[in-house]
C-alpha positions as CSV (number, residue, x, y, z in Angstrom):
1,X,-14.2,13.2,10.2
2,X,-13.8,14.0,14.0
3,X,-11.7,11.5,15.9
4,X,-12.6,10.2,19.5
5,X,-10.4,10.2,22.3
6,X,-9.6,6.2,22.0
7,X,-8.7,6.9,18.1
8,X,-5.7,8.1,15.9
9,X,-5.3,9.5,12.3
10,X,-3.7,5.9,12.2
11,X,-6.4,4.0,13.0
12,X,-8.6,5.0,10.6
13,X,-8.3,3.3,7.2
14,X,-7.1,5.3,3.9
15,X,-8.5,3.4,0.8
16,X,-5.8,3.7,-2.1
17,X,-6.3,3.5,-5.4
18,X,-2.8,3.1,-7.4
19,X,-3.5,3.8,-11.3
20,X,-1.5,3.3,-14.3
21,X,-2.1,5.7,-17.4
22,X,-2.1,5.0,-21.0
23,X,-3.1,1.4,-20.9
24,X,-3.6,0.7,-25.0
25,X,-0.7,3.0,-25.9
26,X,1.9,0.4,-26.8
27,X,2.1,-3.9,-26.4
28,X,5.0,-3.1,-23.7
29,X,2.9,-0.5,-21.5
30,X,0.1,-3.5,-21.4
31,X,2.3,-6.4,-20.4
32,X,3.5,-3.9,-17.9
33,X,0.6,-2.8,-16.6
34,X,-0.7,-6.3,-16.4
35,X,2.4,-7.8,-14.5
36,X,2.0,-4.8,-12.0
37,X,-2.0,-5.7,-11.3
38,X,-0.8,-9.5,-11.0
39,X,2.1,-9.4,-9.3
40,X,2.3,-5.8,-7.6
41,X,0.0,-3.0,-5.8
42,X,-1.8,-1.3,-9.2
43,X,-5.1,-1.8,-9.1
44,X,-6.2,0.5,-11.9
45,X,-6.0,1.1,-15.2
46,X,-7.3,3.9,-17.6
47,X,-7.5,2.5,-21.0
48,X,-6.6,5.1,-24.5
49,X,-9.3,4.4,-26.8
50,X,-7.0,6.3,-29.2
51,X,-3.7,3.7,-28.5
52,X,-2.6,1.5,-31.3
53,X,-2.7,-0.7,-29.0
54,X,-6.1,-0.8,-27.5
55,X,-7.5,-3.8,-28.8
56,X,-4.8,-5.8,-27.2
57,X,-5.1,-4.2,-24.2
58,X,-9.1,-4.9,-24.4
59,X,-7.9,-8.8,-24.1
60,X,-5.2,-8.1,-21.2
61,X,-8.7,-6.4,-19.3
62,X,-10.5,-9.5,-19.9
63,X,-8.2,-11.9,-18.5
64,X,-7.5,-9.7,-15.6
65,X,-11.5,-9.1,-14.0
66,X,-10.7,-7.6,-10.9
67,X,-8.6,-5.0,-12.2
68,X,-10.3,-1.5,-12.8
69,X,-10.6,0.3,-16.2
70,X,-11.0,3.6,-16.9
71,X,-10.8,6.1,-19.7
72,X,-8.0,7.8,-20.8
73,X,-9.4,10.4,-23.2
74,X,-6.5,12.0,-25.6
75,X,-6.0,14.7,-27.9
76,X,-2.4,14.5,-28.8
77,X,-1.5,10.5,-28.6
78,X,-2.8,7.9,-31.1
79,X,-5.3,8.2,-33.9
80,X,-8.9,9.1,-33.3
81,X,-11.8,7.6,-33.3
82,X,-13.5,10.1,-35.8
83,X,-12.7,10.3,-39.4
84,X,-11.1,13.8,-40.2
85,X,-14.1,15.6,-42.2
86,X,-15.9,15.7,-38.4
87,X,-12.9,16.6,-36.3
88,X,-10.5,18.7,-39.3
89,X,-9.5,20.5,-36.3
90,X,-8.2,17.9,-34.3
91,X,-6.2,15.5,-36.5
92,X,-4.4,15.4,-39.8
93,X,-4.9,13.6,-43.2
94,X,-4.0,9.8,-41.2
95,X,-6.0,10.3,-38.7
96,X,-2.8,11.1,-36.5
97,X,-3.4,14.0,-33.5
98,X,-1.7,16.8,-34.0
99,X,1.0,16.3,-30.9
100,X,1.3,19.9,-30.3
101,X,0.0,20.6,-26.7
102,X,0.5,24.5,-27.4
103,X,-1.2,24.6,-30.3
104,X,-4.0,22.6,-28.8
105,X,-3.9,24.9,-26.2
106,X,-4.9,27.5,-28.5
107,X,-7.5,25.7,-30.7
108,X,-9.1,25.5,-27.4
109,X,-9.0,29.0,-26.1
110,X,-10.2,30.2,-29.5
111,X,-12.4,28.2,-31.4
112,X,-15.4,27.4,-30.4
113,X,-16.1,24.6,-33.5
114,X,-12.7,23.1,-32.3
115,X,-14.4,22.6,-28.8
116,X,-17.4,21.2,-30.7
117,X,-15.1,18.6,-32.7
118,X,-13.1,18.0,-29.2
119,X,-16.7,17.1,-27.5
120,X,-17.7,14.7,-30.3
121,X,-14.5,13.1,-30.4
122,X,-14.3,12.4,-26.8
123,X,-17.6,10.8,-26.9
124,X,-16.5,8.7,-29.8
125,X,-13.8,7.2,-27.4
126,X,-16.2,6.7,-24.8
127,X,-18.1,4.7,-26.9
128,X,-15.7,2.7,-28.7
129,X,-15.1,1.0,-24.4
130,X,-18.2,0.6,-24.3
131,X,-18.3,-1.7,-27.1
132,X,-15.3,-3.1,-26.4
133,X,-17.7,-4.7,-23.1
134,X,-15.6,-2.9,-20.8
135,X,-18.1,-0.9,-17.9
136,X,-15.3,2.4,-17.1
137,X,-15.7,3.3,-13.7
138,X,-13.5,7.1,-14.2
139,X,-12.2,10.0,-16.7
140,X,-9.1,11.4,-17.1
141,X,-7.2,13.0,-19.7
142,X,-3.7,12.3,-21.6
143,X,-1.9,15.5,-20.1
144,X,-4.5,15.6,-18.1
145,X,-6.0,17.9,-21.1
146,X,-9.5,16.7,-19.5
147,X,-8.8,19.1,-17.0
148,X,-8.4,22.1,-19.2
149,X,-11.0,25.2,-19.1
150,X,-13.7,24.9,-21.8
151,X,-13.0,20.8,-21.7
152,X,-13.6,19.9,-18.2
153,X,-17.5,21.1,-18.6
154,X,-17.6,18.5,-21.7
155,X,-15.9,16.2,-20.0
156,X,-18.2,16.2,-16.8
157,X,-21.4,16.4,-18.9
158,X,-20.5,12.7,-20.7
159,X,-19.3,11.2,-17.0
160,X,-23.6,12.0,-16.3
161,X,-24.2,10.9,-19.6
162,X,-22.8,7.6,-19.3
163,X,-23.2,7.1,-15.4
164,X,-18.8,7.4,-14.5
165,X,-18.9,8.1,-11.0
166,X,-15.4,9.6,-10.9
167,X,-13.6,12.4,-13.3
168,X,-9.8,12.7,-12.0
169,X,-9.3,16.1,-10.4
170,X,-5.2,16.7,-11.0
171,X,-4.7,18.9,-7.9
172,X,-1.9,17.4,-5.5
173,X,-0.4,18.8,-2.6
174,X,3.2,20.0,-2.5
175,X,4.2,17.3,-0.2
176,X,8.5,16.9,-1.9
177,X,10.6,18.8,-3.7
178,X,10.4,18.0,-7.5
179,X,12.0,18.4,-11.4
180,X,11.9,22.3,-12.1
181,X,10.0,20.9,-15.1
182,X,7.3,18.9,-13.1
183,X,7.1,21.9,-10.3
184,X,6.2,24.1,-13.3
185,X,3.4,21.4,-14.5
186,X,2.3,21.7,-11.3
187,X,1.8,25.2,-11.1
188,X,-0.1,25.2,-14.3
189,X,-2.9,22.9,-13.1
190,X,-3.2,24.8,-9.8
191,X,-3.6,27.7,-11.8
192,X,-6.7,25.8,-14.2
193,X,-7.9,24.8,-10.7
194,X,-8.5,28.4,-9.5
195,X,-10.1,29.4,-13.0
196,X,-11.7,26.5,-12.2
197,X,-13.3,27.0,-9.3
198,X,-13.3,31.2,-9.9
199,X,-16.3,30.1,-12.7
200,X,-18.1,27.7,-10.3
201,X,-17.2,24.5,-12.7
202,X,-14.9,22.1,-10.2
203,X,-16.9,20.0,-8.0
204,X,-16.6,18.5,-4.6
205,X,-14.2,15.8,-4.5
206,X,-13.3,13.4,-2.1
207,X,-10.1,11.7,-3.8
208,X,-6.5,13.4,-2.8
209,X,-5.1,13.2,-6.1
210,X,-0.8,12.4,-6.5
211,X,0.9,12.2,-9.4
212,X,2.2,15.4,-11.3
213,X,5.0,16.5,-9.3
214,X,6.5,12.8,-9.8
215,X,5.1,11.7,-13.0
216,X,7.4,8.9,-14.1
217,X,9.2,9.0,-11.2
218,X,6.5,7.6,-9.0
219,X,9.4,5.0,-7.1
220,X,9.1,3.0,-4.0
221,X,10.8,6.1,-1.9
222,X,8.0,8.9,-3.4
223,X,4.8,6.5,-2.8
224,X,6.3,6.3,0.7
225,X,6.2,9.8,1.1
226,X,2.7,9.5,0.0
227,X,1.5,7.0,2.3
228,X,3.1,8.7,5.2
229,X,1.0,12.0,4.7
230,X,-2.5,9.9,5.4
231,X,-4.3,12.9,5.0
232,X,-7.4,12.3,2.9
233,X,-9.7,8.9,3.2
234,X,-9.5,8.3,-0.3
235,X,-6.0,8.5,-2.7
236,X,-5.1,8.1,-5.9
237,X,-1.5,7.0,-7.3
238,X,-0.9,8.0,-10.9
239,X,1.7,5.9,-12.2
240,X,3.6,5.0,-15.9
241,X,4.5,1.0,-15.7
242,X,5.9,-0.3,-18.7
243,X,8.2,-2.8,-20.8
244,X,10.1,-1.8,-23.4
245,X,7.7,-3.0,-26.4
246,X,6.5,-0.6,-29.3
247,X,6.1,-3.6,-32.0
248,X,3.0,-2.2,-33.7
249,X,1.8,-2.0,-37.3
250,X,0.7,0.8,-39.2
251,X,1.5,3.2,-36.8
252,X,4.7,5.6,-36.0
253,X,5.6,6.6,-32.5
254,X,8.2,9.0,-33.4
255,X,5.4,10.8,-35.6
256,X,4.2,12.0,-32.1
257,X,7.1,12.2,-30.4
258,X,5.9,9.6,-28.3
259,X,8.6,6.5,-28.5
260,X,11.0,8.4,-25.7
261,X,8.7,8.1,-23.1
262,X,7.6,4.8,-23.8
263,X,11.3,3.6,-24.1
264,X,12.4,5.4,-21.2
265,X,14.1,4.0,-18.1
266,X,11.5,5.4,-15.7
267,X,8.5,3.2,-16.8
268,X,10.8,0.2,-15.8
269,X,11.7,1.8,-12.0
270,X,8.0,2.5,-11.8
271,X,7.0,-1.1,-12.7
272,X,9.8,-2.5,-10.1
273,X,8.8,-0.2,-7.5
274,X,5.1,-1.2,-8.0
275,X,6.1,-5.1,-7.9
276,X,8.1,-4.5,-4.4
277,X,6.9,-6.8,-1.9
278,X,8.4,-4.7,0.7
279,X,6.1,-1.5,-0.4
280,X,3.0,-3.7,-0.3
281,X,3.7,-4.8,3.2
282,X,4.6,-1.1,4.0
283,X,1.1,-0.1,2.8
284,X,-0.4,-2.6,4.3
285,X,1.1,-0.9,8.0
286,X,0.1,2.2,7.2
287,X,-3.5,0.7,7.3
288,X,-4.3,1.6,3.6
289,X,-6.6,-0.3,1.9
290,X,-5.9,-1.1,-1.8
291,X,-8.8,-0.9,-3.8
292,X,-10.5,0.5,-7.4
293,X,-12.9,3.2,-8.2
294,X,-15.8,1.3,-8.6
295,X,-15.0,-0.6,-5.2
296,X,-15.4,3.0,-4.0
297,X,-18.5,3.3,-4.9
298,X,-20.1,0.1,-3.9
């Protein structure tokens, strides 16, 4: 966009769109993701058709309309949504992912029926929102393993399929200084990107994504820095809110290693930063304009 003399980067407006991951993993990442739409700056959500918790969260998206919904499509959290004889690859006896990211790695690299099952299984997910009454208006990936070479073809082929205007594209500036642990993460989805892009397969995109260099850590001070960049027309803010609530039946966190995230302190800074009255009206300033992905699109 080509400014005029009598305009400023600052005058021109910078629609936001502040997301919350895993919405279905757990009863205490719903109620915080719900009291973050109603009370704070989220206003998106990408629901885990795979959470033990998704039919719960199906009833927190009902009673809260203008909030967006998404799909968070996962390989290594929750149980799936095919029985094991289709996807043998993918999950064990109960149904349970195999929470091994390396080893999914592999599977993925390597076999070629496992990338069958992973299709399948992903559009299994996709259809159990749909019946669920929800209309997703984006993609993404637990891990962001939607992003991964071999998936992110599969995963672009069902957004056509079933008409989702927006597949998340993990690629974020290095705008701070982060963990040595999320600087590495970092690296490894720049380095997908350019094997992306090296076999034609990542497409134009228009959203300047943030979220991997702070992941959990997404506080008041870092979506500052954010904001302060204005550099793209369109953002996205990945974020974790959550309360500390795993009370579920019939299914066992610590199986996936999954319980010390979900009880960890960060989820409550991030829900306390996103309820700060003083960030809003910060945003606000900047001349961003909070929004979801299907209000992009209309």
């Amino acid at each position: 966009m080509k400014l005029s003399k009598n305009n400023s980067r600052a005058d021109i407006p910078v629609f936001l769109v502040i997301n919350a991951d895993d919405f279905g993993v757990s009863l205490g990442t719903n109620r915080g993701i719900e009291r973050a739409h109603r009370k704070g700056l989220l206003t998106s959500t990408s629901i885990m058709p795979s959470g033990p918790a998704f039919d719960d969260a199906v009833k927190v998206a009902r009673r809260n309309p203008r909030l967006g919904i998404g799909i968070h499509l996962s390989l290594t959290w929750g149980n799936s949504c095919l029985p094991k004889k289709t996807i043998p690859d993918l999950v064990d006896s109960d149904q349970y992912f195999y929470p091994s990211f390396l080893g999914l790695i592999v599977k993925i690299i390597f076999k070629k029926v496992a990338r069958i099952q992973i299709r399948k299984e992903f559009e299994a997910q996709i259809q159990r929102v749909l019946k669920a009454g929800i209309k997703p208006d984006h993609l993404n990936g637990q891990v962001h393993v939607h992003f991964f070479p071999y998936v992110f073809p599969i995963v672009l082929s069902l957004a056509k399929k079933y008409k989702i205007s927006y597949v998340r594209i993990p690629l974020e500036p290095l705008f701070a200084t982060p963990t040595f642990t999320s600087f590495v993460k970092w690296g490894f989805l720049q380095m997908i990107g350019i094997i992306l892009r090296t076999r034609s397969e990542l497409p134009k995109n228009d959203v300047r994504f943030f979220g991997v260099l702070f992941t959990s850590k997404m506080t008041k001070d870092i979506i500052k820095k954010i904001v302060q960049l204005k550099e793209n027309s369109i953002v996205e803010i990945l974020s974790h809110p959550g309360e500390h609530n795993l009370r579920k039946t019939n299914f066992s966190y610590t199986r996936q290693r999954v319980d010390e995230f979900l009880l960890s302190k960060s989820r409550l800074l991030e829900l306390i930063a996103l309820t700060n009255k003083e960030l809003l009206t910060y945003i606000k300033s900047r001349n961003f304009k909070l929004t979801t992905f299907a209000g992009l699109k209309s």
